[in-house]
KOLPAKE-237744 format. One record per residue (C-alpha): residue number from 1; residue in one letter; chain; y, x, z. Coordinates in nm, 4 decimals, padded with zeros to 6 digits, m for minus. Layout:
BEGIN
<tike><n>NUM</n><res>A</res><chain>A</chain><c2>Y</c2><c1>X</c1><c3>Z</c3></tike>
...
% end
This chain:
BEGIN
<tike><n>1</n><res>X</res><chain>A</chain><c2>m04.3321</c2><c1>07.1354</c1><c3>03.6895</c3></tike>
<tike><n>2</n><res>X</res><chain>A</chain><c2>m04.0862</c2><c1>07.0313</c1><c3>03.4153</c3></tike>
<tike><n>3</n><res>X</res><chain>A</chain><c2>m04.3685</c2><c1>06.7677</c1><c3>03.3249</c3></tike>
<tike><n>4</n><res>X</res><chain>A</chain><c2>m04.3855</c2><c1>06.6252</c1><c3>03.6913</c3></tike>
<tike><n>5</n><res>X</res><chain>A</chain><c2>m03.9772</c2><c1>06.6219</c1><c3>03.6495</c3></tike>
<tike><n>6</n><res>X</res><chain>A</chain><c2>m03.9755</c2><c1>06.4187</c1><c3>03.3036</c3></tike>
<tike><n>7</n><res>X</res><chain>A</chain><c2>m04.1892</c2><c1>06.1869</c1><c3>03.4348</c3></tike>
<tike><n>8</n><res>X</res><chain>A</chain><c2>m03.9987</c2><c1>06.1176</c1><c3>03.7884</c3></tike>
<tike><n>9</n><res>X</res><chain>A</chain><c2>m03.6775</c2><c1>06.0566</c1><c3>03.5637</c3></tike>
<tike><n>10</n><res>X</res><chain>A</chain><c2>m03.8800</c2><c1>05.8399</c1><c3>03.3670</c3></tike>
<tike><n>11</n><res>X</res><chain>A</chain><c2>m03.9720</c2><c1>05.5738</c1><c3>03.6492</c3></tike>
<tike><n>12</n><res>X</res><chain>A</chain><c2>m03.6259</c2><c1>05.6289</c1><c3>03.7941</c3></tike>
<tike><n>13</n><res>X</res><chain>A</chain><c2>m03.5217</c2><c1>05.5016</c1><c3>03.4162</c3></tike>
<tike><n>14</n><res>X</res><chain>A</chain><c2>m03.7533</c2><c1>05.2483</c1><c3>03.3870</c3></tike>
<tike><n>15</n><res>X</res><chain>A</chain><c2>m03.7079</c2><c1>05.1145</c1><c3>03.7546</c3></tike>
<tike><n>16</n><res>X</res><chain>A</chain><c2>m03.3207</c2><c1>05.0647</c1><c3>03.6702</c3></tike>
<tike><n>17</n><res>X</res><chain>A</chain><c2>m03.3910</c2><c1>04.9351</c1><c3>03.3376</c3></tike>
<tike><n>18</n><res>X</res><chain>A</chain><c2>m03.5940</c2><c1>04.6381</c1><c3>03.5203</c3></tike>
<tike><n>19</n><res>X</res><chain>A</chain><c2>m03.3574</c2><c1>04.6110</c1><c3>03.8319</c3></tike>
<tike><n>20</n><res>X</res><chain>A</chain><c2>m03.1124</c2><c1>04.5091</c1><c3>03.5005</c3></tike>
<tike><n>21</n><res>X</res><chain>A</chain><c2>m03.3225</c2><c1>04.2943</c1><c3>03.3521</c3></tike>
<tike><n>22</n><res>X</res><chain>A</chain><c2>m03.3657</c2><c1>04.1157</c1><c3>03.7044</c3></tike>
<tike><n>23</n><res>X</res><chain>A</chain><c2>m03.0394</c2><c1>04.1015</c1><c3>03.8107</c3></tike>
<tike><n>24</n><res>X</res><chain>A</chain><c2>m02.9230</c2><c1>03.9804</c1><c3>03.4690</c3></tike>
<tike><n>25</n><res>X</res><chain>A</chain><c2>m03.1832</c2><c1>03.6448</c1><c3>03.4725</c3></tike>
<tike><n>26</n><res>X</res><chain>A</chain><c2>m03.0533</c2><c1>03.6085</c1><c3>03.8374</c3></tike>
<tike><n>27</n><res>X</res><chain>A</chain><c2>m02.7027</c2><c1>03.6154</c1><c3>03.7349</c3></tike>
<tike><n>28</n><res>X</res><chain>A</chain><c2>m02.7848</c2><c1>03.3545</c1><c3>03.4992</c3></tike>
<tike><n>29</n><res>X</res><chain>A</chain><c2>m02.9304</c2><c1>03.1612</c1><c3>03.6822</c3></tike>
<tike><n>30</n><res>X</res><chain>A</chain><c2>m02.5839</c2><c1>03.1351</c1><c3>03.9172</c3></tike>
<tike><n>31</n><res>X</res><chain>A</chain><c2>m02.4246</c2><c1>03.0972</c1><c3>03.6292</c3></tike>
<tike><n>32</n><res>X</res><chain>A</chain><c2>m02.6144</c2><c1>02.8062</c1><c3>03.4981</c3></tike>
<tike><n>33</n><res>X</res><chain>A</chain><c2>m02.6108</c2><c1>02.6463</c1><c3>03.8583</c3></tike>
<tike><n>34</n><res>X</res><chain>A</chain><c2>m02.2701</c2><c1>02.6908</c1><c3>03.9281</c3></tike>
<tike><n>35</n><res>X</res><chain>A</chain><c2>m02.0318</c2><c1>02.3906</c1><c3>03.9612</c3></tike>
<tike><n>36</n><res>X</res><chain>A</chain><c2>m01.7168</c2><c1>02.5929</c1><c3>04.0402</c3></tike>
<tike><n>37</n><res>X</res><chain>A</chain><c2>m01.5308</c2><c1>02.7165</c1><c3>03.7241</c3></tike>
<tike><n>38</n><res>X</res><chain>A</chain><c2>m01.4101</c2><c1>03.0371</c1><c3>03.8090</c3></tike>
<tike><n>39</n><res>X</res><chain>A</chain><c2>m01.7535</c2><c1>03.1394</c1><c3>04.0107</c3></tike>
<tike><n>40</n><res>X</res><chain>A</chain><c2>m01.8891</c2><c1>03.0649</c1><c3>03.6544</c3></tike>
<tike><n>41</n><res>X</res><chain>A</chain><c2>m01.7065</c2><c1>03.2697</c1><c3>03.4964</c3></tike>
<tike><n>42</n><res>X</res><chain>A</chain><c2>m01.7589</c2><c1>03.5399</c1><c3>03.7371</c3></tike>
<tike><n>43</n><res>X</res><chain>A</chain><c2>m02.0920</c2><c1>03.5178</c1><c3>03.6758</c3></tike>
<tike><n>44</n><res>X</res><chain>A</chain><c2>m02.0832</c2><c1>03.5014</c1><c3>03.3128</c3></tike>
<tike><n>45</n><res>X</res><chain>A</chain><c2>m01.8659</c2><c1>03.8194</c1><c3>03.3375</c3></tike>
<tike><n>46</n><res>X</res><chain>A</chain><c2>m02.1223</c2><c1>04.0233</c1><c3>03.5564</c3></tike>
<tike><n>47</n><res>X</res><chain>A</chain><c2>m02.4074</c2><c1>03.8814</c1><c3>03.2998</c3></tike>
<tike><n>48</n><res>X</res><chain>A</chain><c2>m02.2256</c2><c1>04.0220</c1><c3>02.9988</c3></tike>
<tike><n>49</n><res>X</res><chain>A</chain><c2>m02.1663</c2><c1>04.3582</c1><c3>03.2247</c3></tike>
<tike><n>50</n><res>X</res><chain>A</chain><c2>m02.5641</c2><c1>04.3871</c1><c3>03.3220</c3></tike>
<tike><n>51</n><res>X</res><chain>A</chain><c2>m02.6669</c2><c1>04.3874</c1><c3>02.9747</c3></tike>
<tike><n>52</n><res>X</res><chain>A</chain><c2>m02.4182</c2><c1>04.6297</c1><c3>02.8338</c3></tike>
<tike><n>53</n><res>X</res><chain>A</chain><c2>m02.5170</c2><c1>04.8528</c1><c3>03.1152</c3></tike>
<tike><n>54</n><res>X</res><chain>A</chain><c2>m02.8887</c2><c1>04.7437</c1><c3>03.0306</c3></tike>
<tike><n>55</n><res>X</res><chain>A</chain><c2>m02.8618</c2><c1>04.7861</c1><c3>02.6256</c3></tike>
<tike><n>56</n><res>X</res><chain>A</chain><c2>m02.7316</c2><c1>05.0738</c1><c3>02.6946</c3></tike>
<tike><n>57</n><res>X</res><chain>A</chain><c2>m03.0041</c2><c1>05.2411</c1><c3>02.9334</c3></tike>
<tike><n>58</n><res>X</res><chain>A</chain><c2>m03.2509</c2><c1>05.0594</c1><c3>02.6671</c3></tike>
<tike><n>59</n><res>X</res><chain>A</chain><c2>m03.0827</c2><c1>05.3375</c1><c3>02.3956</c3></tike>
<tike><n>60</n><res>X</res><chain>A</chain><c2>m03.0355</c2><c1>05.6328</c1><c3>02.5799</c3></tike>
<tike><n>61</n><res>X</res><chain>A</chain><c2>m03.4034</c2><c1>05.6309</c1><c3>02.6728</c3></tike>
<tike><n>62</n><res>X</res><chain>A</chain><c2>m03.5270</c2><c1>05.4924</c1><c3>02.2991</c3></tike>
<tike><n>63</n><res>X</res><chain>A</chain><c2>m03.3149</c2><c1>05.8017</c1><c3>02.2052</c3></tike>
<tike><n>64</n><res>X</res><chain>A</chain><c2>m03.5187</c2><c1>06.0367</c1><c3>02.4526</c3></tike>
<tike><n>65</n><res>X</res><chain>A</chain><c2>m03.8045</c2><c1>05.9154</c1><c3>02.3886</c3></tike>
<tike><n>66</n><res>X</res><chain>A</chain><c2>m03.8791</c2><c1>05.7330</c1><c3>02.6868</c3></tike>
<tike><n>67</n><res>X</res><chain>A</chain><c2>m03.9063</c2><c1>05.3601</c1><c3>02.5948</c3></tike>
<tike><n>68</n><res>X</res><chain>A</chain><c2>m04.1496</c2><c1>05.2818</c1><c3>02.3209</c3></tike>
<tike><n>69</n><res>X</res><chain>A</chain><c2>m04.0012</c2><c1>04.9288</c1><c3>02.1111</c3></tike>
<tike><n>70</n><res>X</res><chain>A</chain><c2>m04.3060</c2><c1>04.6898</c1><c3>02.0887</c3></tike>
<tike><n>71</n><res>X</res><chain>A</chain><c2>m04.3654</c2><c1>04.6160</c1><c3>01.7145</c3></tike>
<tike><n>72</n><res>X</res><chain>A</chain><c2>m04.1426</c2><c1>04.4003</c1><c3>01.5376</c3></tike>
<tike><n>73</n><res>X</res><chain>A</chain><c2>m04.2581</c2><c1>04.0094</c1><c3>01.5045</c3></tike>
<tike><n>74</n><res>X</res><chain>A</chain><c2>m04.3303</c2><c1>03.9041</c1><c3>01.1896</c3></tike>
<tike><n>75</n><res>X</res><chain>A</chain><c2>m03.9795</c2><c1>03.6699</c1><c3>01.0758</c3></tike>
<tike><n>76</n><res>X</res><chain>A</chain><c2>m04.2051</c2><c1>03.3634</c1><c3>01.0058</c3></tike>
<tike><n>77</n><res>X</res><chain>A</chain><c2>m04.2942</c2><c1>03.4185</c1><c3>01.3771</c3></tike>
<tike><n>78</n><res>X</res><chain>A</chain><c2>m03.9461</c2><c1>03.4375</c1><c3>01.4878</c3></tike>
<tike><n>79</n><res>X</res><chain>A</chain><c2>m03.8501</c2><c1>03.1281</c1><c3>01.3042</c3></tike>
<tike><n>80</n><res>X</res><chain>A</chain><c2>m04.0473</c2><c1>02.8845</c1><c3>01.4532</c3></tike>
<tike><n>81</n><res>X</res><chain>A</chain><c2>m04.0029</c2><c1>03.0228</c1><c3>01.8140</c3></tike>
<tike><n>82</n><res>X</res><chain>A</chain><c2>m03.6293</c2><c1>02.9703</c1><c3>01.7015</c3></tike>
<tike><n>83</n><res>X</res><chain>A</chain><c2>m03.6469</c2><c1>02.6310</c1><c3>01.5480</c3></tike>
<tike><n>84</n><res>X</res><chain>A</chain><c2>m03.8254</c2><c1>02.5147</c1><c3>01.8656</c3></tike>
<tike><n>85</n><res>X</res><chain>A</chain><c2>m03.5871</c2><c1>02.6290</c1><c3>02.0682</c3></tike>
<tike><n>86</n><res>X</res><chain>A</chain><c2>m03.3559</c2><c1>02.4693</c1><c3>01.8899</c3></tike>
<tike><n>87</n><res>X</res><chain>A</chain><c2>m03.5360</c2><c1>02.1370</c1><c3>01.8828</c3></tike>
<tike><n>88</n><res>X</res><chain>A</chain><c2>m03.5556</c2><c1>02.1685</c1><c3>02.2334</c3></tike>
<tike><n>89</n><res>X</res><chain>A</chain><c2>m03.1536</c2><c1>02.2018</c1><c3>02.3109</c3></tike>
<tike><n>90</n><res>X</res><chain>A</chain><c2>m03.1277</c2><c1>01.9148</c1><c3>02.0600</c3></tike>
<tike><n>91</n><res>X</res><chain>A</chain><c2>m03.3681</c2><c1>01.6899</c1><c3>02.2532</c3></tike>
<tike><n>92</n><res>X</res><chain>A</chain><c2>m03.1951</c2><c1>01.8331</c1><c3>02.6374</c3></tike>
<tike><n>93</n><res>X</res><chain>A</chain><c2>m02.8120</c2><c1>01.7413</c1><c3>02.5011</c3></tike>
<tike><n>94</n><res>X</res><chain>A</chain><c2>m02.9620</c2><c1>01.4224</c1><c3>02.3376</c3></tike>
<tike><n>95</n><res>X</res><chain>A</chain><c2>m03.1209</c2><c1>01.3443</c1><c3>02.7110</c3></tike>
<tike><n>96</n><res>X</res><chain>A</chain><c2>m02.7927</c2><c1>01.4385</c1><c3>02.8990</c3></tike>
<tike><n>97</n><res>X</res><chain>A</chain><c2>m02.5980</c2><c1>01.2533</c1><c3>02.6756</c3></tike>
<tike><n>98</n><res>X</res><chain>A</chain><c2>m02.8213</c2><c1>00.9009</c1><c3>02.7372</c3></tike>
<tike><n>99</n><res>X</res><chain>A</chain><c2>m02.8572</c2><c1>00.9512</c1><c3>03.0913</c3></tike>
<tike><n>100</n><res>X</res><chain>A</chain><c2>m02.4720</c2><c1>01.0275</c1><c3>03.1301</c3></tike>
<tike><n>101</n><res>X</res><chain>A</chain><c2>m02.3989</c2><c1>00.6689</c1><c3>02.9092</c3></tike>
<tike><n>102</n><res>X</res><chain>A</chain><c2>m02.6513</c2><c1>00.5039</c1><c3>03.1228</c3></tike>
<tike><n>103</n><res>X</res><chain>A</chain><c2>m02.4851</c2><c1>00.6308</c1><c3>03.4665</c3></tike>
<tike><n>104</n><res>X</res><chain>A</chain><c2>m02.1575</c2><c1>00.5567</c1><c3>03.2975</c3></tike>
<tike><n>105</n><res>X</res><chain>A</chain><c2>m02.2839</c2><c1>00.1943</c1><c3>03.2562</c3></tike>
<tike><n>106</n><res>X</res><chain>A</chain><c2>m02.4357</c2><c1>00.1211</c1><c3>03.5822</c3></tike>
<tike><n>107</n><res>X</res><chain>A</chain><c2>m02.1062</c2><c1>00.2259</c1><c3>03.7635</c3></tike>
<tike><n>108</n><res>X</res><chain>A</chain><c2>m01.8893</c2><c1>m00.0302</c1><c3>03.5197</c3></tike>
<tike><n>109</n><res>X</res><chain>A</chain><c2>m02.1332</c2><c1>m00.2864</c1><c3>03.6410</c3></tike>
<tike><n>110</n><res>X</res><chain>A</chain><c2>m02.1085</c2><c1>m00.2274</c1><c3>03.9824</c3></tike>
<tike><n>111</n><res>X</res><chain>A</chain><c2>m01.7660</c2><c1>m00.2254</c1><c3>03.9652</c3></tike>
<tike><n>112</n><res>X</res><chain>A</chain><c2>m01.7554</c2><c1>m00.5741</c1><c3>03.7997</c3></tike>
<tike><n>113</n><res>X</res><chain>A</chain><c2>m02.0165</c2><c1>m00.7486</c1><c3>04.0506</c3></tike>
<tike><n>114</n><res>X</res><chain>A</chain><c2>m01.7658</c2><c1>m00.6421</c1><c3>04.3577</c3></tike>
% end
């Protein structure tokens, strides 16, 4: 019986733990699609709040035994998934930037020609 009960607690745990993961990519999402300021930040907030509450589940049940960490990535691994990443951003703000002077330009000429 106390087996049957460890394991109930454990999908309870490990249903919540992946509710938080959810709701934190969904609150990033708002985040990241948000044009208000303050409904931003709200969101940012909540994010930040969902994986405190998240990092902390992710302990209590390391600490119990419950949740098993998958085996560390080798750091050679890590860095390149990292440096593309960064490449990436680089090559996004890079893009933003140039379509941003190129709408900037095509409004200064239609402004001109009227």
């Amino acid at each position: 019986m106390n087996n049957q009960a460890n394991l109930a607690e454990q999908d309870i745990l490990n249903t919540i733990l992946a509710d938080l993961r959810r709701t934190a990519r969904e609150y990033t999402t708002a985040t990241t699609e948000s044009s208000c300021q303050t409904v931003r930040q709200m969101f940012n907030q909540l994010t930040d709040g969902t994986l405190r509450l998240q990092g902390e589940l992710y302990q209590l049940m390391q600490h119990n035994g419950s949740y098993q960490s998958p085996s560390h990535a080798p750091r050679q691994e890590v860095d390149k998934l990292y440096q593309h990443a960064t490449q990436t951003q680089q090559k996004s703000q890079q893009y933003a930037q140039m379509t941003s002077a190129q709408g900037n330009a095509s409004q200064g000429e239609s402004l001109h020609m009227s």
